[in-house]
TORNUKE-864826 format. One line per 4 residues: number of its first residue (from 1); for each residue x negated, y negated, z negated of N, C-alpha, C. Coordinates in nm, 4 decimals. Last residue first. Example, Ala and Ser with C-alpha at 12.3 -4.5 7.8 and 13.67 -1.06 7.14 Angstrom:
2
2> -1.2850 0.2250 -0.7080 -1.3670 0.1060 -0.7140 -1.2900 -0.0030 -0.7870 | -1.3190 0.5690 -0.7800 -1.2300 0.4500 -0.7800 -1.3200 0.3300 -0.7800
***
This chain:
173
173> -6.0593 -25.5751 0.9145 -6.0396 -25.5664 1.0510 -6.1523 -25.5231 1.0765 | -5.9724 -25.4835 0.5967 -6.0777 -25.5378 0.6119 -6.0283 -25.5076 0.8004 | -5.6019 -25.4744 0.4613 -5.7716 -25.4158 0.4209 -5.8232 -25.4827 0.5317 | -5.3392 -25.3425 0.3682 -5.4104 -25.4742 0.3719 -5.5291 -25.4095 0.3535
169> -5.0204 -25.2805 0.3890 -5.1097 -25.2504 0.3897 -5.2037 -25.3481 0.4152 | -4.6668 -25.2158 0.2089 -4.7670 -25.3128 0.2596 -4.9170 -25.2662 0.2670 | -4.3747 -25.1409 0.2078 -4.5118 -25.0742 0.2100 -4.5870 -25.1715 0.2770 | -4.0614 -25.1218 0.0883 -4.1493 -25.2150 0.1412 -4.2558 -25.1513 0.1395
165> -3.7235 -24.9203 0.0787 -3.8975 -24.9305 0.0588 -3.9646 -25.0460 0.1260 | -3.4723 -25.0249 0.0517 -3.5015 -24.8881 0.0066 -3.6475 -24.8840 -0.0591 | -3.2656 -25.2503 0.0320 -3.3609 -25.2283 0.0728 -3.4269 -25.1293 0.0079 | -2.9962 -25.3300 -0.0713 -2.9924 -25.2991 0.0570 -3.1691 -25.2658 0.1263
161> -2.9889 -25.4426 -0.3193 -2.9131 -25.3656 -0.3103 -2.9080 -25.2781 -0.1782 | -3.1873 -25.6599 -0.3116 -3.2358 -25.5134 -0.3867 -3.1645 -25.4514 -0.3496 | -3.2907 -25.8728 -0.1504 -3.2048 -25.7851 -0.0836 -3.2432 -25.6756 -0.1960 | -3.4315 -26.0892 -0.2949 -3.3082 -26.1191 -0.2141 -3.2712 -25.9656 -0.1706
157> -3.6785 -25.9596 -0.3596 -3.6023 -25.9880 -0.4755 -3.4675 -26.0703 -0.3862 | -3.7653 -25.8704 -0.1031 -3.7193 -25.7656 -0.2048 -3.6575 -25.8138 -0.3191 | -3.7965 -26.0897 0.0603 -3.6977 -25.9804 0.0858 -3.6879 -25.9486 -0.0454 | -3.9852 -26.2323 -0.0827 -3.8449 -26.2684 -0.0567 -3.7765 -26.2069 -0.0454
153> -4.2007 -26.0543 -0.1275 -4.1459 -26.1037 -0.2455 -4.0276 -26.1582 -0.2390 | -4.2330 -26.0686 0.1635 -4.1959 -25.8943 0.1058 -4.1816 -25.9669 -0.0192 | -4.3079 -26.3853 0.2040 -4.2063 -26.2768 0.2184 -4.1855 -26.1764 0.1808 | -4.5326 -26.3340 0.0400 -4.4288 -26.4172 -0.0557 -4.3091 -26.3625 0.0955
149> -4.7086 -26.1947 0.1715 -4.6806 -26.1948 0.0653 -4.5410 -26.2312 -0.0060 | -4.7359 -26.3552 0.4194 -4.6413 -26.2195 0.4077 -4.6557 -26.2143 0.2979 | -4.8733 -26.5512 0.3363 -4.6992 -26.5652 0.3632 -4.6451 -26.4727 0.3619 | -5.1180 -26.5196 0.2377 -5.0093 -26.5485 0.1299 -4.8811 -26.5180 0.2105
145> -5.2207 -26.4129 0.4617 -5.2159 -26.3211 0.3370 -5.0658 -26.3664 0.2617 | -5.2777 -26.5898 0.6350 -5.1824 -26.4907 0.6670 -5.1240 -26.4524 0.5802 | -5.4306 -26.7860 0.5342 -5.2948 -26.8061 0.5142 -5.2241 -26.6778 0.5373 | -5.7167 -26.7241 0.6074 -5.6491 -26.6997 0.4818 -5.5092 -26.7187 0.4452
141> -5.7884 -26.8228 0.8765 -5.7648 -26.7325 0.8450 -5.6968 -26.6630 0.6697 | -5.8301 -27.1213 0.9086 -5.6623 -27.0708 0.8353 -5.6377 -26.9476 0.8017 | -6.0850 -27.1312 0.9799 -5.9466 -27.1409 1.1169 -5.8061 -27.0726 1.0575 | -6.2441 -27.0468 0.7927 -6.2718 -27.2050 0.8634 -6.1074 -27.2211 0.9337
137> -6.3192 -26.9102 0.5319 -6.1574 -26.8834 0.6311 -6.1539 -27.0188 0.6754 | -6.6364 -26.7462 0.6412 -6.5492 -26.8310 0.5526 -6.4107 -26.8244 0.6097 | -7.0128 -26.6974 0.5308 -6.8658 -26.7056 0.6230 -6.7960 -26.7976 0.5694 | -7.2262 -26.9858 0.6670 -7.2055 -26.9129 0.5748 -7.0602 -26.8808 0.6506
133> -7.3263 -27.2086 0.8288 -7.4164 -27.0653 0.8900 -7.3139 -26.9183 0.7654 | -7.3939 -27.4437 0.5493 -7.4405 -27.4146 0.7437 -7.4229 -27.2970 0.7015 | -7.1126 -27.4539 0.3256 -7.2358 -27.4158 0.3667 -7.2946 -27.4024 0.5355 | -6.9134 -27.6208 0.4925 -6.9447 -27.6113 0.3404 -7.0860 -27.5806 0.2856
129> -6.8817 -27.7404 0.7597 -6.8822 -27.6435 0.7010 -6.9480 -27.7107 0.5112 | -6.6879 -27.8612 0.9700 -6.7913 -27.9414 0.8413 -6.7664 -27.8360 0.7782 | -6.5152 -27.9679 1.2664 -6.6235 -27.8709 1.2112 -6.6659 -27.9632 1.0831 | -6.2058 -28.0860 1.1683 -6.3185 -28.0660 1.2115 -6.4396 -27.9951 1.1540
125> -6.0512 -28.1383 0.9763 -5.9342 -28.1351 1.0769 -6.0803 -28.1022 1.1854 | -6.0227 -28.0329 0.6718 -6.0716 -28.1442 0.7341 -6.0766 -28.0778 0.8715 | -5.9165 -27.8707 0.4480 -5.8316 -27.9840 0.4510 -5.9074 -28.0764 0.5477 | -6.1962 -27.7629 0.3341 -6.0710 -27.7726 0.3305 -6.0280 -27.8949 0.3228
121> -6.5285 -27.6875 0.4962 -6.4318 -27.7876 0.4172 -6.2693 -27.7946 0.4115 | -6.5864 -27.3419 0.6047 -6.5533 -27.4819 0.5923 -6.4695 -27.5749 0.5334 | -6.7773 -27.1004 0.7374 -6.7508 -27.1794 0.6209 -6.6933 -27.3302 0.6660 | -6.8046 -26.8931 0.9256 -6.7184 -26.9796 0.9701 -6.6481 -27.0770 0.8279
117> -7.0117 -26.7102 0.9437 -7.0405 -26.8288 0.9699 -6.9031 -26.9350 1.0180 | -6.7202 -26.4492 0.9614 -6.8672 -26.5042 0.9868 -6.9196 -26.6492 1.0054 | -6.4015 -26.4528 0.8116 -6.5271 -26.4281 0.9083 -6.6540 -26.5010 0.9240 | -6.2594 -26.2556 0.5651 -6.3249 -26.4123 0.6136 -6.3681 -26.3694 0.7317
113> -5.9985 -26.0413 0.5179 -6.1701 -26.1180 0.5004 -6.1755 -26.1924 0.5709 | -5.7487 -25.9394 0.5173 -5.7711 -25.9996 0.3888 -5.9143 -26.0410 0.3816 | -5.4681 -25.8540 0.7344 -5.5968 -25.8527 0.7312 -5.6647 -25.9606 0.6022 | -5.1431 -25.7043 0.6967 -5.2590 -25.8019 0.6996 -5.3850 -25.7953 0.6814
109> -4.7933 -25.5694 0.7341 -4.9644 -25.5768 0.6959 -5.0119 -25.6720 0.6592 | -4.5558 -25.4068 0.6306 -4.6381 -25.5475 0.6423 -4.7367 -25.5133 0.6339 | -4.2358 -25.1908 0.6750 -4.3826 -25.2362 0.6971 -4.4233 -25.3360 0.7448 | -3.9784 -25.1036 0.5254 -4.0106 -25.2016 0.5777 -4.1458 -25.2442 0.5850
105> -3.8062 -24.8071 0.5718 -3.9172 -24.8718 0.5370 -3.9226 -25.0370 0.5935 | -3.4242 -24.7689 0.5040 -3.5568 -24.7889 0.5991 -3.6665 -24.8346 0.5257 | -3.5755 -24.5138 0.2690 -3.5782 -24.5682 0.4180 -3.4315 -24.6288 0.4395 | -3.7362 -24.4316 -0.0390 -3.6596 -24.3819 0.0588 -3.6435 -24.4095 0.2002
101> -3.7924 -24.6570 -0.2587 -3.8432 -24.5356 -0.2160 -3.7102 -24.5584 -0.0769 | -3.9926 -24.9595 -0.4257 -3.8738 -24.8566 -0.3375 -3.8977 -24.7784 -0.3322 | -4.2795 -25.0610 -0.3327 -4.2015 -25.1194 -0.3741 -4.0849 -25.0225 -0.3188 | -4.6376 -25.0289 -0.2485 -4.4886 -25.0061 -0.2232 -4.4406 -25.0504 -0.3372
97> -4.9485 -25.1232 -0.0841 -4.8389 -25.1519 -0.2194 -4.7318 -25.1297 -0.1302 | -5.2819 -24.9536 0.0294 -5.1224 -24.9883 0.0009 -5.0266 -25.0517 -0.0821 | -5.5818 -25.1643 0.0609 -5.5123 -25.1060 -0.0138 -5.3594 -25.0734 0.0423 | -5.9579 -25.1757 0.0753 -5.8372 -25.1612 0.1872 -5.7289 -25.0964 0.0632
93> -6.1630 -25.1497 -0.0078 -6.1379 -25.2776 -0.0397 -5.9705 -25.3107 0.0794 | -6.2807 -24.9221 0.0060 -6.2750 -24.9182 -0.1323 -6.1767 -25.0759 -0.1449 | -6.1785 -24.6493 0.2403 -6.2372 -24.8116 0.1969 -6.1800 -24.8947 0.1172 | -6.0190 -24.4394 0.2670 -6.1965 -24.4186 0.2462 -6.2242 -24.5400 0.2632
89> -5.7924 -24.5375 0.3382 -5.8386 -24.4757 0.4553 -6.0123 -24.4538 0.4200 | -5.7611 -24.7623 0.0578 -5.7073 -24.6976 0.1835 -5.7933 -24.6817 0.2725 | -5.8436 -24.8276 -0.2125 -5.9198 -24.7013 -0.1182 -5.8343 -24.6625 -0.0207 | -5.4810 -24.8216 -0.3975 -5.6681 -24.8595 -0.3600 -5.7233 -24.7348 -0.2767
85> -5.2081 -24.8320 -0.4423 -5.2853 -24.7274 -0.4061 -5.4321 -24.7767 -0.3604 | -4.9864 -24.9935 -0.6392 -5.0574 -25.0028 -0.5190 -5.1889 -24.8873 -0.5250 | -4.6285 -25.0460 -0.6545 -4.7363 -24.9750 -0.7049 -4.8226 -24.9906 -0.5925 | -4.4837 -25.3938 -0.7572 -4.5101 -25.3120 -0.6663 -4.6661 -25.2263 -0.6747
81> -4.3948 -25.5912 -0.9448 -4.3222 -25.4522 -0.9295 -4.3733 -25.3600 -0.8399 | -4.5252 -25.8405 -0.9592 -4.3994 -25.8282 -0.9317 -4.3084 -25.6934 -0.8706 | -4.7760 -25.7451 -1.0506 -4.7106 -25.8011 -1.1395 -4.5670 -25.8091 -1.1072 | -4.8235 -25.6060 -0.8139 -4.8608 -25.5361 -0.9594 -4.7520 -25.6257 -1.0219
77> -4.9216 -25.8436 -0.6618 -4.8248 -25.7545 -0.6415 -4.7693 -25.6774 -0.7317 | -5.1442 -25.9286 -0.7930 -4.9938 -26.0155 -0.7921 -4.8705 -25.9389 -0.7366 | -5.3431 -25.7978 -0.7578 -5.2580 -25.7959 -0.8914 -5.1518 -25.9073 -0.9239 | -5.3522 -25.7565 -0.5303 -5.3087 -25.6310 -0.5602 -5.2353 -25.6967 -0.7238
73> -5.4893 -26.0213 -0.5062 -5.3934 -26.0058 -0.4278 -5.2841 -25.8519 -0.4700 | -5.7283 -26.0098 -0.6638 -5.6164 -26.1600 -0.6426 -5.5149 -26.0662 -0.6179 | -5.8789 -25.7637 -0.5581 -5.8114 -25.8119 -0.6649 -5.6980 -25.8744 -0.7033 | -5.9068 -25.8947 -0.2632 -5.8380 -25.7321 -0.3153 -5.8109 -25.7492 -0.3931
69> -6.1056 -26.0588 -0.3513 -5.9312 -26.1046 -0.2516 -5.8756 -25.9996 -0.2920 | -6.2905 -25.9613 -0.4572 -6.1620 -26.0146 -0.5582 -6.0520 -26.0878 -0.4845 | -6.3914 -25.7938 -0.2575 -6.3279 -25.7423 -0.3866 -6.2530 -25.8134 -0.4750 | -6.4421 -25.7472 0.0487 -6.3463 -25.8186 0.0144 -6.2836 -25.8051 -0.1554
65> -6.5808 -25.5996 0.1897 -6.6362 -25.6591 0.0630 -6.5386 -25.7461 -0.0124 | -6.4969 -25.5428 0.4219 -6.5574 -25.4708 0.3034 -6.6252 -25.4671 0.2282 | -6.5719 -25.8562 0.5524 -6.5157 -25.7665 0.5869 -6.5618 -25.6633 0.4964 | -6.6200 -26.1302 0.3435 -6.6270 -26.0883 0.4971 -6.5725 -25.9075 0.4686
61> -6.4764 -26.3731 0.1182 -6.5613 -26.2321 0.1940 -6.5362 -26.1522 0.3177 | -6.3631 -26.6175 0.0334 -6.4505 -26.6380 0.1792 -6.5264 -26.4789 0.1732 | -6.2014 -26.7817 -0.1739 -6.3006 -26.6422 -0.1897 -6.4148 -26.6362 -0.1290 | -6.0684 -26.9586 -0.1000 -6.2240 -26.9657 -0.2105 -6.2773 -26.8646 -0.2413
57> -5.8900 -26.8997 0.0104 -6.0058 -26.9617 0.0987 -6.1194 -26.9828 0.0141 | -5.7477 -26.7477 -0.1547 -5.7981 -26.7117 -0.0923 -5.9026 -26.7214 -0.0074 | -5.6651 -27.0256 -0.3065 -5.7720 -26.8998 -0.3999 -5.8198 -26.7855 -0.2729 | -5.4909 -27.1534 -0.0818 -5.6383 -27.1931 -0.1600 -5.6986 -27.1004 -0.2302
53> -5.2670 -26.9691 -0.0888 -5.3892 -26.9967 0.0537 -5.5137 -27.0402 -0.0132 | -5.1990 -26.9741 -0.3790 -5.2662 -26.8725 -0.2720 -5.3506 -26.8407 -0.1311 | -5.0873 -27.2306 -0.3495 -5.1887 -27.1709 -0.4540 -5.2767 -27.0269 -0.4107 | -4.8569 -27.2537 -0.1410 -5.0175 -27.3223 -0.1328 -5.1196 -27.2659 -0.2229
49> -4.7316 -27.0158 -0.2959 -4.7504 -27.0040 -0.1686 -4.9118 -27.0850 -0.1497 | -4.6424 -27.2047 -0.5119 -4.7363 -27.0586 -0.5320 -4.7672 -27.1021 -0.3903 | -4.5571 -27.4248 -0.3790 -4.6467 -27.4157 -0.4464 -4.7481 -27.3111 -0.4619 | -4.2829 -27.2465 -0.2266 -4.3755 -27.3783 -0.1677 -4.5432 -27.3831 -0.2582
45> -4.0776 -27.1673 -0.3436 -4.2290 -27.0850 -0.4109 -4.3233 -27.1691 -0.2992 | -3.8596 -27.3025 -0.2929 -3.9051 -27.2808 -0.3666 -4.0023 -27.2357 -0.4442 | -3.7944 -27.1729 -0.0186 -3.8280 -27.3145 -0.0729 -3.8931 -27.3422 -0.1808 | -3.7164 -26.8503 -0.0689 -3.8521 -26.8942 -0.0094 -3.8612 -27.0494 -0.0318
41> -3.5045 -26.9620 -0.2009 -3.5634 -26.8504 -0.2603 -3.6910 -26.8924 -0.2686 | -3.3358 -27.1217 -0.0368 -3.3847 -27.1037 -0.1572 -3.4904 -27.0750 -0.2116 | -3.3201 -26.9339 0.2099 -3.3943 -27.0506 0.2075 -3.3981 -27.0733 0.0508 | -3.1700 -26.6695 0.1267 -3.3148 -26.6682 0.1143 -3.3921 -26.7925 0.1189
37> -2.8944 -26.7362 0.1014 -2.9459 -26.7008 0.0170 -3.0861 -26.6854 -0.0022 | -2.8463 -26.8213 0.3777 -2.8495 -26.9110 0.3172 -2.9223 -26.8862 0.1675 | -2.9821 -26.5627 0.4798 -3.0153 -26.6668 0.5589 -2.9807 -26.8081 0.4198 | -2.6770 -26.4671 0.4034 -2.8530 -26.4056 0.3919 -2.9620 -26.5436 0.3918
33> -2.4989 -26.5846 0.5580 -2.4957 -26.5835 0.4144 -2.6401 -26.5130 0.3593 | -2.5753 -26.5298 0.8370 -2.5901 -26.6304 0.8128 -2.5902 -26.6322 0.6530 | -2.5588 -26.2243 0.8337 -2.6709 -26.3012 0.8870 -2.6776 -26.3864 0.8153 | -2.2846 -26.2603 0.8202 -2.3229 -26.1976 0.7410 -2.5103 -26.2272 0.7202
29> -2.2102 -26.3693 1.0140 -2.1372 -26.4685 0.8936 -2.2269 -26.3687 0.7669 | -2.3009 -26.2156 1.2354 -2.3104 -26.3267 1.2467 -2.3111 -26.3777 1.0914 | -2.2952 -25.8731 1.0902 -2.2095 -25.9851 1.1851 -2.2873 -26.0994 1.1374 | -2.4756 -25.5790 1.1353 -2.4706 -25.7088 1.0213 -2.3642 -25.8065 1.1468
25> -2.4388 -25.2697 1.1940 -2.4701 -25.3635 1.2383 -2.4210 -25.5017 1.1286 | -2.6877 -25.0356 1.0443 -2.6002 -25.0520 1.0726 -2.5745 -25.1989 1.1150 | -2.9462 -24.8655 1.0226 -2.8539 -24.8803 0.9820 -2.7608 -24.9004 1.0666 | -3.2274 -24.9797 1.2291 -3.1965 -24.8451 1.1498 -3.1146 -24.7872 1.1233
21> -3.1177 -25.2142 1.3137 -3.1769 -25.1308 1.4396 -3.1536 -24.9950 1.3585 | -3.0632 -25.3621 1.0932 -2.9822 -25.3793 1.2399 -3.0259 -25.1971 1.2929 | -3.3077 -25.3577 0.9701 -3.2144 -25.2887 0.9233 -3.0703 -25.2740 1.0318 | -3.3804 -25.5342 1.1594 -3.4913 -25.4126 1.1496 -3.4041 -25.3051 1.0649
17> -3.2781 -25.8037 1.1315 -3.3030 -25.7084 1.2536 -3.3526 -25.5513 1.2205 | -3.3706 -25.8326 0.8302 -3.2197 -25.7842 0.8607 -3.2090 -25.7251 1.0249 | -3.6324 -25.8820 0.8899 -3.5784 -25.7537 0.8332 -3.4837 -25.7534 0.8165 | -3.6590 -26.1139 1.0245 -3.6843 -25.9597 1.0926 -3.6581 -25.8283 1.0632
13> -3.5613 -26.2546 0.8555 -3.4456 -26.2698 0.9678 -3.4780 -26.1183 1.0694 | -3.7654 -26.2548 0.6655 -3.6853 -26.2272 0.6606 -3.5446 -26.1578 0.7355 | -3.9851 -26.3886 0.8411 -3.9789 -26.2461 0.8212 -3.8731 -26.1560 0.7986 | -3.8694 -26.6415 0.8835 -3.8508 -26.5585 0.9858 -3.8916 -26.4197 0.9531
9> -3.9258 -26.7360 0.6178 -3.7619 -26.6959 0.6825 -3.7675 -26.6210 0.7755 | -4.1989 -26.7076 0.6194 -4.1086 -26.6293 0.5136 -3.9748 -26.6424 0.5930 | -4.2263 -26.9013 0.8142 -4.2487 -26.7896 0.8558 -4.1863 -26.7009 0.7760 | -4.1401 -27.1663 0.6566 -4.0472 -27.0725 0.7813 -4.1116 -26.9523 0.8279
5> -4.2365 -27.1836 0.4676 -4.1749 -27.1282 0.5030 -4.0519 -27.1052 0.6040 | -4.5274 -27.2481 0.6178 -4.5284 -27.1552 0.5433 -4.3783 -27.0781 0.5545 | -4.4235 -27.5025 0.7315 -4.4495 -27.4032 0.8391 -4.4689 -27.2101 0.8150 | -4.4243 -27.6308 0.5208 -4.3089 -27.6318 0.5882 -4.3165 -27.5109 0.6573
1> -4.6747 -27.7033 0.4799 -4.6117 -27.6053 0.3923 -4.4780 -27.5611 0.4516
***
């Protein structure tokens, strides 16, 4: 879980770079008071975070079909403020969520299906599928989801005063 967040920090640390690059420049002490304000934040949702890798790995749909990962996932966004647009690009299981208006943008993706014959037992450090031959998120594929998640939930409830738009896109590889 540890590893969870630190990726949330490091998203974080990308979007004060990223406002660096757009804006204007942040000092060291300024970095760092960010930085102290977001470990918190992100420490703290440790749980959700695991709760989400798991409902995701219990989904296991493969590529455009993905309907109640789509679900799960749009309506947690939903809940924490962010409008989401279904049917990205003419696929019914590909979506946007923003949060904001204006710029800089801050763009996240991710990919949200399983893959093929790759069912397997959670939490076991070797092949043992669940079902032979079925898909699945065997190789963690399901974690992606949650972390950026709960980062663009870090940023945006740590930086309201300084962040314009988040746009997240998610649909099928």
């Amino acid at each position: 879980m540890l590893h969870h967040c630190t990726l949330c920090l490091l998203a974080c640390t990308l979007f004060i770079a990223s406002l660096h690059a757009q804006t204007k420049t942040f000092d060291s002490l300024s970095v760092a008071a960010f930085k102290q304000q977001v470990i918190p934040l992100v420490a703290g949702k440790e749980k959700q975070v695991q709760e989400m890798v798991d409902m995701i790995f219990s989904f296991g749909e493969l590529g455009f079909q993905e309907i109640e990962t789509s679900k799960y996932l749009t309506d947690i966004l939903t809940k924490n403020g962010f409008s989401i647009e279904k049917g990205a690009a003419g696929i019914p299981t590909a979506w946007f969520a923003k949060w904001g208006s204006g710029s800089p943008v801050i763009a996240l993706g991710s990919d949200i299906d399983c893959i093929p014959k790759a069912s397997q037992k959670p939490g076991v450090a070797y092949k043992d599928p669940i079902v032979e031959g079925a898909p699945g998120h065997g190789e963690g594929h399901n974690s992606g989801q949650a972390v950026i998640i709960f980062a663009a939930l870090a940023v945006k409830d740590s930086c309201r005063r300084i962040i314009y738009l988040v746009r997240w896109l998610s649909g099928p590889v």
